[in-house]
PyMOL Python script that loads the backbone (N, CA, C, O; Angstrom):
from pymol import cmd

cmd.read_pdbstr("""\
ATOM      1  N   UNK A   1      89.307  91.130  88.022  1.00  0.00           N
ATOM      2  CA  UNK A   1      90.045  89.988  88.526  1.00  0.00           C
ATOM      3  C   UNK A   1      91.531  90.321  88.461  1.00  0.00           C
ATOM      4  O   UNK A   1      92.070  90.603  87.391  1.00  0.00           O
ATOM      5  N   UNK A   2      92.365  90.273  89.939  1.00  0.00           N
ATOM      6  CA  UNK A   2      93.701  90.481  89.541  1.00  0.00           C
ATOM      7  C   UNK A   2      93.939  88.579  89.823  1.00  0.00           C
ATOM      8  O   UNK A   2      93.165  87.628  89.939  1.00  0.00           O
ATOM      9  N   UNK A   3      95.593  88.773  89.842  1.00  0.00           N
ATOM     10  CA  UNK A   3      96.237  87.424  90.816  1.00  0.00           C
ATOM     11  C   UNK A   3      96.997  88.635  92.203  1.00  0.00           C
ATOM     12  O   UNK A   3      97.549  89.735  92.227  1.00  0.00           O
ATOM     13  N   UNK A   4      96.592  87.611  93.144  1.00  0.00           N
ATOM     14  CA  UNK A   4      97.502  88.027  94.620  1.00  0.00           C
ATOM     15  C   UNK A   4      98.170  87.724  95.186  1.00  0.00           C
ATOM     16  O   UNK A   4      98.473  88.173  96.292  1.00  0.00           O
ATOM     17  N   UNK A   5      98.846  86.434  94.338  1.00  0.00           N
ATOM     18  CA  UNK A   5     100.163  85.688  95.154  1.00  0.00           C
ATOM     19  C   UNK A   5     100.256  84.505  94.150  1.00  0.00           C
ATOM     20  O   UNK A   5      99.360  83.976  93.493  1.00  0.00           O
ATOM     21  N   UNK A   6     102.082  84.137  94.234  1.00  0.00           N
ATOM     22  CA  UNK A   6     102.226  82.939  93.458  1.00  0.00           C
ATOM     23  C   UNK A   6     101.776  81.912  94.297  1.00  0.00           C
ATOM     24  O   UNK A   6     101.554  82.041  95.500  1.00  0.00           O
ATOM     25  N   UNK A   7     101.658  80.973  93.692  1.00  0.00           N
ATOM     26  CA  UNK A   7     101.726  79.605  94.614  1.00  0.00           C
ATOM     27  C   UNK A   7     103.070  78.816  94.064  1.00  0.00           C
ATOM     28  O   UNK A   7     103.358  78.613  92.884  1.00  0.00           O
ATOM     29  N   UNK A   8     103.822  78.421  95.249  1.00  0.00           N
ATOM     30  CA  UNK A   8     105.302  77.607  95.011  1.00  0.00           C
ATOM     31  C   UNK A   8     106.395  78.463  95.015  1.00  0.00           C
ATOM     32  O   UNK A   8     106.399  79.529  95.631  1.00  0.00           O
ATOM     33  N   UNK A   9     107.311  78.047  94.364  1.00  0.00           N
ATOM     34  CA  UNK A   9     108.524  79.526  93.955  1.00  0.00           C
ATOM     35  C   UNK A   9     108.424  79.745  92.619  1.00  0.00           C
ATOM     36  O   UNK A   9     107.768  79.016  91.875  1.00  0.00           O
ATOM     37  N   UNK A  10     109.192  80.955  92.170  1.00  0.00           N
ATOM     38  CA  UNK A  10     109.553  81.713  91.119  1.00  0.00           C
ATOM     39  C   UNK A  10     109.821  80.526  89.799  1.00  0.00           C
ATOM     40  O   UNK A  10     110.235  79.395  90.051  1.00  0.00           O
ATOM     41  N   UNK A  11     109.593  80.873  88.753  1.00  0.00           N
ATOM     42  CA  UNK A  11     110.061  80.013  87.742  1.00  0.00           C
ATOM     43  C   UNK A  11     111.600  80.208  87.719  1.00  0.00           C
ATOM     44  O   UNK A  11     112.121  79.111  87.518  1.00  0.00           O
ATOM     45  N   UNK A  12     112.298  80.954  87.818  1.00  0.00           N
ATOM     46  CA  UNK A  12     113.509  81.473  87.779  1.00  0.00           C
ATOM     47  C   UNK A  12     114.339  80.467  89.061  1.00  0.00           C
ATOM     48  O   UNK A  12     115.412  79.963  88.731  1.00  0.00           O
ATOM     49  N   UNK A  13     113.806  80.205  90.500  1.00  0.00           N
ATOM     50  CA  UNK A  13     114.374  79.688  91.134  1.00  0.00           C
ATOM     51  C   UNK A  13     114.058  78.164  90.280  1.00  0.00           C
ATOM     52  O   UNK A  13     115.163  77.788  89.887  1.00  0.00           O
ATOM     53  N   UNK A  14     113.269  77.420  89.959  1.00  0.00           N
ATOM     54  CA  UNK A  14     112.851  76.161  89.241  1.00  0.00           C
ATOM     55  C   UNK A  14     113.800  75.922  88.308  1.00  0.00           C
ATOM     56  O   UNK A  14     114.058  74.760  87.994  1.00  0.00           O
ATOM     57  N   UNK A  15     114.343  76.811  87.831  1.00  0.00           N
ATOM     58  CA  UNK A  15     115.236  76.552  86.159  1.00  0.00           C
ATOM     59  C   UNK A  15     114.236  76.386  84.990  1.00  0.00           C
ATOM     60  O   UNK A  15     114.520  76.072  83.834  1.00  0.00           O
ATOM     61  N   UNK A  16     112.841  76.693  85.577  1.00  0.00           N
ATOM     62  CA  UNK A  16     112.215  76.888  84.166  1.00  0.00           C
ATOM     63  C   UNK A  16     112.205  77.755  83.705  1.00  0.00           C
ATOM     64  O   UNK A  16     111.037  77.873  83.335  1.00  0.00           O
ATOM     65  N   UNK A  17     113.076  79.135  83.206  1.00  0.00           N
ATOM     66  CA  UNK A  17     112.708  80.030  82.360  1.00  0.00           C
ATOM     67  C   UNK A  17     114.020  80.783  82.092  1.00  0.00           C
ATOM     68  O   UNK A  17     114.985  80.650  82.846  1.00  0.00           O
ATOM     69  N   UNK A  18     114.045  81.674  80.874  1.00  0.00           N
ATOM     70  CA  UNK A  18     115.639  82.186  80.289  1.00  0.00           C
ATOM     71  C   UNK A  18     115.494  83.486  80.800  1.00  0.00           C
ATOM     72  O   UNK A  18     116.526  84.146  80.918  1.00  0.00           O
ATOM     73  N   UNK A  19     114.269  84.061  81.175  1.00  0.00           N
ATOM     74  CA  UNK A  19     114.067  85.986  81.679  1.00  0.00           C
ATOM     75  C   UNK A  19     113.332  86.046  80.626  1.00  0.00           C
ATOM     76  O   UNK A  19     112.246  86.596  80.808  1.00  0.00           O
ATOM     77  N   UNK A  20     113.561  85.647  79.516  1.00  0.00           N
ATOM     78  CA  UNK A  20     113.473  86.129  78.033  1.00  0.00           C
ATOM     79  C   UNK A  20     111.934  86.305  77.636  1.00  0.00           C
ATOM     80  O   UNK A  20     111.187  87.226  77.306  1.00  0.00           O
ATOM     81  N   UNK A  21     111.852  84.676  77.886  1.00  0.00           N
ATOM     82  CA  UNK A  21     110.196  84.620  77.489  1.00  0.00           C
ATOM     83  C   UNK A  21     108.893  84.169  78.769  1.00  0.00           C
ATOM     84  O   UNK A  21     109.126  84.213  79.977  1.00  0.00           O
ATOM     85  N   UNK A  22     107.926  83.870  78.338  1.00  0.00           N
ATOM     86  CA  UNK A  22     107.186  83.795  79.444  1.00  0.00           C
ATOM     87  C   UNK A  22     107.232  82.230  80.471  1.00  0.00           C
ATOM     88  O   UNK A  22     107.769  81.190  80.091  1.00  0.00           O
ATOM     89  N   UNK A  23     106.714  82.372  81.457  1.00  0.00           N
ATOM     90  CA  UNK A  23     107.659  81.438  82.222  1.00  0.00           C
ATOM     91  C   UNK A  23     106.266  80.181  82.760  1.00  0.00           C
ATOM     92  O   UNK A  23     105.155  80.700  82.653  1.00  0.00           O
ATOM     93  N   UNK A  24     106.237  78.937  83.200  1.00  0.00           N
ATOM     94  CA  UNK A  24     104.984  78.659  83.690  1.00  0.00           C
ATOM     95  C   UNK A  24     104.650  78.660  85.332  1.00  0.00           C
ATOM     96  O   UNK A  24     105.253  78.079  86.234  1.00  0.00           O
ATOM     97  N   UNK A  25     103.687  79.364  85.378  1.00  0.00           N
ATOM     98  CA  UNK A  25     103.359  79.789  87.040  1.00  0.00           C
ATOM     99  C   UNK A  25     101.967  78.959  87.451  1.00  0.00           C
ATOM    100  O   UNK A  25     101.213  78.315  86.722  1.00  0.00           O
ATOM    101  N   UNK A  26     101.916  79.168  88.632  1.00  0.00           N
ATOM    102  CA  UNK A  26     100.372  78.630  89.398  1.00  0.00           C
ATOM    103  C   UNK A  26      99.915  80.260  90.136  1.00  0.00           C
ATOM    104  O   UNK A  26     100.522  80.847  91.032  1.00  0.00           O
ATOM    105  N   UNK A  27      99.084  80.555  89.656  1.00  0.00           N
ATOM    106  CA  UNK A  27      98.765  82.089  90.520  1.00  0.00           C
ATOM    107  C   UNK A  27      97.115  81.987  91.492  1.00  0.00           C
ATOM    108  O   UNK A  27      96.138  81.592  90.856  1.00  0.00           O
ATOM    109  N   UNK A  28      96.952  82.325  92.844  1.00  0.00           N
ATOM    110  CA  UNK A  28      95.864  82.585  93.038  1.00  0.00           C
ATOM    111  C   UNK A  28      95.543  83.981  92.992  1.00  0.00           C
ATOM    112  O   UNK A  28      96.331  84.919  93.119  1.00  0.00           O
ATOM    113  N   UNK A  29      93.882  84.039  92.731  1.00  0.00           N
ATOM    114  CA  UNK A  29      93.110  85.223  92.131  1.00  0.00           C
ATOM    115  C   UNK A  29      92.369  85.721  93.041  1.00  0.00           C
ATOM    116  O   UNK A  29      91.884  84.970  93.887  1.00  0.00           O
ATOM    117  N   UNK A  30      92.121  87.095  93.063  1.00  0.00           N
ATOM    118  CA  UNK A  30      91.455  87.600  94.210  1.00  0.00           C
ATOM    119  C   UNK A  30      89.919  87.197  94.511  1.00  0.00           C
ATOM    120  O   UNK A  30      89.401  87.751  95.481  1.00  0.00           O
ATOM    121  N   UNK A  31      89.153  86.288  93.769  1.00  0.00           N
ATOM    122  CA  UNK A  31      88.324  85.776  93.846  1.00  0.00           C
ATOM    123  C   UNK A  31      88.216  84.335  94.481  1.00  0.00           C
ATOM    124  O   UNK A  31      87.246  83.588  94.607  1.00  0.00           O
ATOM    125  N   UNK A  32      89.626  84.192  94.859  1.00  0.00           N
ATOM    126  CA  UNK A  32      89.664  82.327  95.501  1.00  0.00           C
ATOM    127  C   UNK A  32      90.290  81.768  94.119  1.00  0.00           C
ATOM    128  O   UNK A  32      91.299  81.067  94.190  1.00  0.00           O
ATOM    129  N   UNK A  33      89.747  82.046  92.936  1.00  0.00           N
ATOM    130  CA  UNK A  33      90.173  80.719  91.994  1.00  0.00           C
ATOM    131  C   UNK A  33      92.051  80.785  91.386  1.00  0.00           C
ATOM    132  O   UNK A  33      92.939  81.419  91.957  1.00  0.00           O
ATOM    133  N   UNK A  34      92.156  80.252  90.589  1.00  0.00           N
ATOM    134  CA  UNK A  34      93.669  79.919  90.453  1.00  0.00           C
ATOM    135  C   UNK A  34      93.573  80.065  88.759  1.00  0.00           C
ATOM    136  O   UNK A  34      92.910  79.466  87.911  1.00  0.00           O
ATOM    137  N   UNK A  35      94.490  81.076  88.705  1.00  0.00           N
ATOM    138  CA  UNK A  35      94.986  80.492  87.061  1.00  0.00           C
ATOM    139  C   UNK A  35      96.945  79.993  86.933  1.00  0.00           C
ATOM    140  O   UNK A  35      97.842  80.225  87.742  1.00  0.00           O
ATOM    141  N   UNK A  36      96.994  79.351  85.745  1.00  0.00           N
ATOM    142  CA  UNK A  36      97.945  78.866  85.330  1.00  0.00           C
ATOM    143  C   UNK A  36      98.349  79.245  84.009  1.00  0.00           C
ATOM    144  O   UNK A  36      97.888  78.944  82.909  1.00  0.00           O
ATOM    145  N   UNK A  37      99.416  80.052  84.391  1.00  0.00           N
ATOM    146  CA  UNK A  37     100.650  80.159  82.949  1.00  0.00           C
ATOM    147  C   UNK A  37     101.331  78.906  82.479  1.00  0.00           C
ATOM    148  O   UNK A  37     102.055  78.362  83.313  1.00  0.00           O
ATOM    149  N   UNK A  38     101.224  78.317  81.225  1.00  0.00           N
ATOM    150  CA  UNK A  38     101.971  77.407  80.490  1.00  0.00           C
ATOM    151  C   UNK A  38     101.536  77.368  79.152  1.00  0.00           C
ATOM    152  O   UNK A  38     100.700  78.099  78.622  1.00  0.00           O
ATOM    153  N   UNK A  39     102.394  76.144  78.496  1.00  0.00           N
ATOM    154  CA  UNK A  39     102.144  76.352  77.448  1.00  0.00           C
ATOM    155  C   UNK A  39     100.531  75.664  76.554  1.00  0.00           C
ATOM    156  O   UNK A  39      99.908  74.701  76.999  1.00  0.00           O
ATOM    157  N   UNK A  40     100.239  76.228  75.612  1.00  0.00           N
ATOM    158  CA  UNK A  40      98.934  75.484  75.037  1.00  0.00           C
ATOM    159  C   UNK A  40      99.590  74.164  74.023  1.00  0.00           C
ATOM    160  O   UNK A  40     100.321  73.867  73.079  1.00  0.00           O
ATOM    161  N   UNK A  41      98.419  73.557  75.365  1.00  0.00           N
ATOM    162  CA  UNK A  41      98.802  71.858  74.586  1.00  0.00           C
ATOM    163  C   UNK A  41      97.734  71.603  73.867  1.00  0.00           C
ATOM    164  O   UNK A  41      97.957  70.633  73.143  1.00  0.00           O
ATOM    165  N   UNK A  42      96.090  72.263  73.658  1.00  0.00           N
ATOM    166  CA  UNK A  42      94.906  72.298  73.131  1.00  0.00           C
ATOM    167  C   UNK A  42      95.055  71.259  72.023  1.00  0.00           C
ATOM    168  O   UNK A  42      94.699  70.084  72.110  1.00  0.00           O
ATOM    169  N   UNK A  43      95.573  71.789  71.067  1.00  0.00           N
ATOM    170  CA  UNK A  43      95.379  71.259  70.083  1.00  0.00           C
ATOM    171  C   UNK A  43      96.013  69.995  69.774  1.00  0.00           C
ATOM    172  O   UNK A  43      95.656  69.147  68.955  1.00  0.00           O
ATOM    173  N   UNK A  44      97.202  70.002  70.708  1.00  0.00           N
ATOM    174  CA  UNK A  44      98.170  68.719  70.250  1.00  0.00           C
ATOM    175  C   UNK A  44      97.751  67.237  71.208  1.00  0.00           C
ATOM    176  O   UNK A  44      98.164  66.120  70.900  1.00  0.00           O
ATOM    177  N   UNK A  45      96.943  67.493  72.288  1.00  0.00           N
ATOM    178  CA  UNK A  45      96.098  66.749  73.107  1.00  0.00           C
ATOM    179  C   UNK A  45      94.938  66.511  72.811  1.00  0.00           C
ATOM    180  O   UNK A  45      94.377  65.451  73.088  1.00  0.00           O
ATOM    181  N   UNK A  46      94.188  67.882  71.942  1.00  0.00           N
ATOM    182  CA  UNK A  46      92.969  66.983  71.722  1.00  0.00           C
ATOM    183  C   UNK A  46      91.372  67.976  73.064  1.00  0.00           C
ATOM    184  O   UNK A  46      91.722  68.121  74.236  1.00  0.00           O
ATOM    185  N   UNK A  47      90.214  68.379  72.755  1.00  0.00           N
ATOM    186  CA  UNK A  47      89.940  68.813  73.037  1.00  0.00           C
ATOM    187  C   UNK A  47      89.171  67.707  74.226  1.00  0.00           C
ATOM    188  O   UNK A  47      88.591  68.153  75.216  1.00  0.00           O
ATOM    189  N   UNK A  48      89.241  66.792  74.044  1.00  0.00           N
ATOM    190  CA  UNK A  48      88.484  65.517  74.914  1.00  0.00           C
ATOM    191  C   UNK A  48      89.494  64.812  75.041  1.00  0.00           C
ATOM    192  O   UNK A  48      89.613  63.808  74.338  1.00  0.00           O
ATOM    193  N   UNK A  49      90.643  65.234  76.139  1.00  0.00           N
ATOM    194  CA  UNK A  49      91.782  64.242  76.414  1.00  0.00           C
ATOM    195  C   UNK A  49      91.751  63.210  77.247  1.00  0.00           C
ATOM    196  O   UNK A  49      92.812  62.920  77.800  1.00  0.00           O
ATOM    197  N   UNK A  50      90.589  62.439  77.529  1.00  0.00           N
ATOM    198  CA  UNK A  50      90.357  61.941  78.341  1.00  0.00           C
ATOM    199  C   UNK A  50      88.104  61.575  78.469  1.00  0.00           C
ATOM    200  O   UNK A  50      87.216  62.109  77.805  1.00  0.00           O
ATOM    201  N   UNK A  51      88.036  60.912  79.159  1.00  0.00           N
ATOM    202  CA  UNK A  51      86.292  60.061  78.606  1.00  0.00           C
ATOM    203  C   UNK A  51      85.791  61.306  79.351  1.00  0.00           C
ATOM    204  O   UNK A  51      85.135  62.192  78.803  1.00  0.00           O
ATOM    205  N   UNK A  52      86.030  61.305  80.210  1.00  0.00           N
ATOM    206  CA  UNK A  52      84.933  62.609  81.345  1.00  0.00           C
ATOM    207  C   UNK A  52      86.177  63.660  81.599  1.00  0.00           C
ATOM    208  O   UNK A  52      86.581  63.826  82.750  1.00  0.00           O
ATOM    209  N   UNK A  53      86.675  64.251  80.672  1.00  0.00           N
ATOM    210  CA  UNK A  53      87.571  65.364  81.084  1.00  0.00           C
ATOM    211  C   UNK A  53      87.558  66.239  79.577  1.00  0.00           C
ATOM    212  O   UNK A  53      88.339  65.910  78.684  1.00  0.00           O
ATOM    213  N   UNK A  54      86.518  67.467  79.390  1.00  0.00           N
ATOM    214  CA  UNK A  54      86.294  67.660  78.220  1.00  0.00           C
ATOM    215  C   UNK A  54      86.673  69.557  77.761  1.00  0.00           C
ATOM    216  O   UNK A  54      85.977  70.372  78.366  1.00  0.00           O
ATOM    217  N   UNK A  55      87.366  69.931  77.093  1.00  0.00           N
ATOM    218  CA  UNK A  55      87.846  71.284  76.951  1.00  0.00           C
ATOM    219  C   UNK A  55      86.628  72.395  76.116  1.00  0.00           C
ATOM    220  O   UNK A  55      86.241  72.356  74.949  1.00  0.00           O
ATOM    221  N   UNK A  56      86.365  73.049  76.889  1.00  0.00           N
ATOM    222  CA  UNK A  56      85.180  73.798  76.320  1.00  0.00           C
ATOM    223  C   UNK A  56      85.785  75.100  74.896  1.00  0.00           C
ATOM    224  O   UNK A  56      87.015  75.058  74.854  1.00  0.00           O
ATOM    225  N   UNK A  57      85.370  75.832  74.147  1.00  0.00           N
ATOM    226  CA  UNK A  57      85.783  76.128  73.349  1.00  0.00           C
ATOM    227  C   UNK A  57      86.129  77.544  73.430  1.00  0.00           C
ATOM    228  O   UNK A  57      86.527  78.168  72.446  1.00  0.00           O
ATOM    229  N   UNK A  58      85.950  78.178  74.851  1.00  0.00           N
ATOM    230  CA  UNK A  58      86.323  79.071  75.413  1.00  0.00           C
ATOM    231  C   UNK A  58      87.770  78.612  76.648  1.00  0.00           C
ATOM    232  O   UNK A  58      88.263  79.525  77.309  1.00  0.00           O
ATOM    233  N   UNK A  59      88.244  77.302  76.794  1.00  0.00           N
ATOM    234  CA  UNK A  59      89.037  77.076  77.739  1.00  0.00           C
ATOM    235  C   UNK A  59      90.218  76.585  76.429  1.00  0.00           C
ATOM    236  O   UNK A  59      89.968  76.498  75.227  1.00  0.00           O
ATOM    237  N   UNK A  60      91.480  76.328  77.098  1.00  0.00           N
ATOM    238  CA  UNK A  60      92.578  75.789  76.622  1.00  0.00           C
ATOM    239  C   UNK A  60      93.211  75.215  77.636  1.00  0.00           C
ATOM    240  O   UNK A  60      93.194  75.765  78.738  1.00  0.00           O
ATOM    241  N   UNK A  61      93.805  74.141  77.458  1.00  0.00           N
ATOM    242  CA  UNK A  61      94.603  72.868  78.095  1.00  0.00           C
ATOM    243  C   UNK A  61      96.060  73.240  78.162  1.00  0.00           C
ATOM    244  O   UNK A  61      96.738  72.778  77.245  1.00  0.00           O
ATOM    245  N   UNK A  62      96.690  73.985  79.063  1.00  0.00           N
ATOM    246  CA  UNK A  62      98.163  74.266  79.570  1.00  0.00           C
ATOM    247  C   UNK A  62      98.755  73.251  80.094  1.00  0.00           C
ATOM    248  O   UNK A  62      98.260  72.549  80.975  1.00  0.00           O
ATOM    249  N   UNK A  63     100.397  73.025  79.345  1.00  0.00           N
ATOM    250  CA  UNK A  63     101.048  72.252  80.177  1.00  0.00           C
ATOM    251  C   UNK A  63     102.320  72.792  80.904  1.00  0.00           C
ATOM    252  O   UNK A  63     103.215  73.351  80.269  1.00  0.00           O
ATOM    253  N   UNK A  64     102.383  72.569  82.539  1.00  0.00           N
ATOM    254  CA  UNK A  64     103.623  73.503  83.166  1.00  0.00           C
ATOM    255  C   UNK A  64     104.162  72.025  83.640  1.00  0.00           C
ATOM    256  O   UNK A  64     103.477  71.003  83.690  1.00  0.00           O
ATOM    257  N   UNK A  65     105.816  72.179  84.037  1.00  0.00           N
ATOM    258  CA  UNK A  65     106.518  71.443  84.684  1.00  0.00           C
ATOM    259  C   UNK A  65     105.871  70.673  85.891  1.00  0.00           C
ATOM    260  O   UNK A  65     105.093  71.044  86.770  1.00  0.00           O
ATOM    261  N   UNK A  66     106.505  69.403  85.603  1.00  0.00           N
ATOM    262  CA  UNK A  66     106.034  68.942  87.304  1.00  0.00           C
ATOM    263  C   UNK A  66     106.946  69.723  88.371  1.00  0.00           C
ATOM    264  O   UNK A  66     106.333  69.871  89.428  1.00  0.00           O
ATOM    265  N   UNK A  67     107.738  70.053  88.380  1.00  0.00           N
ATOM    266  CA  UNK A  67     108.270  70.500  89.080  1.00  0.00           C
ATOM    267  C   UNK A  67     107.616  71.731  89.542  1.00  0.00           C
ATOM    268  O   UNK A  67     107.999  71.971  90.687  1.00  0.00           O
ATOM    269  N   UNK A  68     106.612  72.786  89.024  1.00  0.00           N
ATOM    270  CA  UNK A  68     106.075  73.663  89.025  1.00  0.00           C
ATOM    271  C   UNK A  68     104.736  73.085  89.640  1.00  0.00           C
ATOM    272  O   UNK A  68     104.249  74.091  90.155  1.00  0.00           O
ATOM    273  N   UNK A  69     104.016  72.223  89.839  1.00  0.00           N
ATOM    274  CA  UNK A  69     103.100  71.675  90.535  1.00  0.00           C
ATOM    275  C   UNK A  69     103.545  71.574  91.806  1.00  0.00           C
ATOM    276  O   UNK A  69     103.275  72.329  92.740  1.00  0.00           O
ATOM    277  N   UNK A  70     104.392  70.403  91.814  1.00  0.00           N
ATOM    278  CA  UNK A  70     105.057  69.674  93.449  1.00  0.00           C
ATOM    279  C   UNK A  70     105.209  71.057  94.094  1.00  0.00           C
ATOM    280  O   UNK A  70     104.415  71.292  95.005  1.00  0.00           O
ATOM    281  N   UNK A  71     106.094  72.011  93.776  1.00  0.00           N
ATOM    282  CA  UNK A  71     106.789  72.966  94.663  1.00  0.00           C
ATOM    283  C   UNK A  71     105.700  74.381  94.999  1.00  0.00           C
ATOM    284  O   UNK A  71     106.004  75.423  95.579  1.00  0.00           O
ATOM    285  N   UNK A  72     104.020  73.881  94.260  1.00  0.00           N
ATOM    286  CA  UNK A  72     103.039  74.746  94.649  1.00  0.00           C
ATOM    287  C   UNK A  72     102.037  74.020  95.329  1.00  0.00           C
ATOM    288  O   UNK A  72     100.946  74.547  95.546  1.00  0.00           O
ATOM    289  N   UNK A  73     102.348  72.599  95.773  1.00  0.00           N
ATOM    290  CA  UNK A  73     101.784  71.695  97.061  1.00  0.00           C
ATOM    291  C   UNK A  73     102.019  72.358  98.297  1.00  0.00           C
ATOM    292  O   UNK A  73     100.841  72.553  98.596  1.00  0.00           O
ATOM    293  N   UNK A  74     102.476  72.703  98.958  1.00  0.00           N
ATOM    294  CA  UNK A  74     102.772  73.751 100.243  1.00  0.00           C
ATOM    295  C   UNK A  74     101.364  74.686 100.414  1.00  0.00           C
ATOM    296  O   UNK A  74     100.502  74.757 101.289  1.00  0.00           O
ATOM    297  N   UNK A  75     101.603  75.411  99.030  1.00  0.00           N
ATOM    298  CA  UNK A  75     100.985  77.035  99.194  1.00  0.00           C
ATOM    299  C   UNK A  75      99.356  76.431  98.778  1.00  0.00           C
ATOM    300  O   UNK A  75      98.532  77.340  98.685  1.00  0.00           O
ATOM    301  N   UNK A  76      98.874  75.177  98.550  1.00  0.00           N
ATOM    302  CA  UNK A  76      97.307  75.290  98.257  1.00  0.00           C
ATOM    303  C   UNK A  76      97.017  74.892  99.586  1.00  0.00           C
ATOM    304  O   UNK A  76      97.510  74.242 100.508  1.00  0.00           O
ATOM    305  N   UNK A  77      95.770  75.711  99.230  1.00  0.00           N
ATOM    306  CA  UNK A  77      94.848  76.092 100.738  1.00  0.00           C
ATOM    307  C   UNK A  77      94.410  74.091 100.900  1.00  0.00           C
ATOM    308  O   UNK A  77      94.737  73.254 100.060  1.00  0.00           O
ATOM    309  N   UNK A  78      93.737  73.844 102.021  1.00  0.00           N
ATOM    310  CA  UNK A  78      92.906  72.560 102.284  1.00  0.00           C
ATOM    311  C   UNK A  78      91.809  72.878 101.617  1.00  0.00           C
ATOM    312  O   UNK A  78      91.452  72.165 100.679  1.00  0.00           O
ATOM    313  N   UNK A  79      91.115  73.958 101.972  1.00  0.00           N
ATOM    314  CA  UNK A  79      89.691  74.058 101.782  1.00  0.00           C
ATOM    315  C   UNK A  79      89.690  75.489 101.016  1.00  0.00           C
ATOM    316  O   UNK A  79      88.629  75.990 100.646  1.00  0.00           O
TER     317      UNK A  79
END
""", "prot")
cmd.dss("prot")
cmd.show_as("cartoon", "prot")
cmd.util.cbc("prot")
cmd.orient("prot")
């Protein structure tokens, strides 16, 4: 599995990141699916953050900027 393209712009154009450390992205994967760089909110949210929304013990709960969502609305596919 690689990633083959960001979705949105650069964290750097966003003002989310110093160079320094790691930044939060939306990436699609050469398989169709999408991963996301941010930070782990796992533990401070709660592994059942929600009634029907439940974190398996192999997954973790990332949180990135809204601003990093909105500006990767463009680049998701419809279908």
């Amino acid at each position: 599995m690689r990633a083959v393209r960001r979705l949105g712009r650069t964290p750097a154009e966003l003002g989310n990141t110093t160079g320094v450390s790691g930044s939060p992205d939306i990436l699609e994967l050469d398989d169709g699916g999408f991963a996301v760089i941010g930070v782990d909110v796992t533990d401070e949210i709660g592994r059942t953050p929600l009634g029907d929304a439940r974190c398996a013990p192999n997954e973790r709960i990332v949180r990135i900027p809204r601003n990093t969502l909105i500006a990767a609305r463009e680049d998701i596919p419809e279908v």
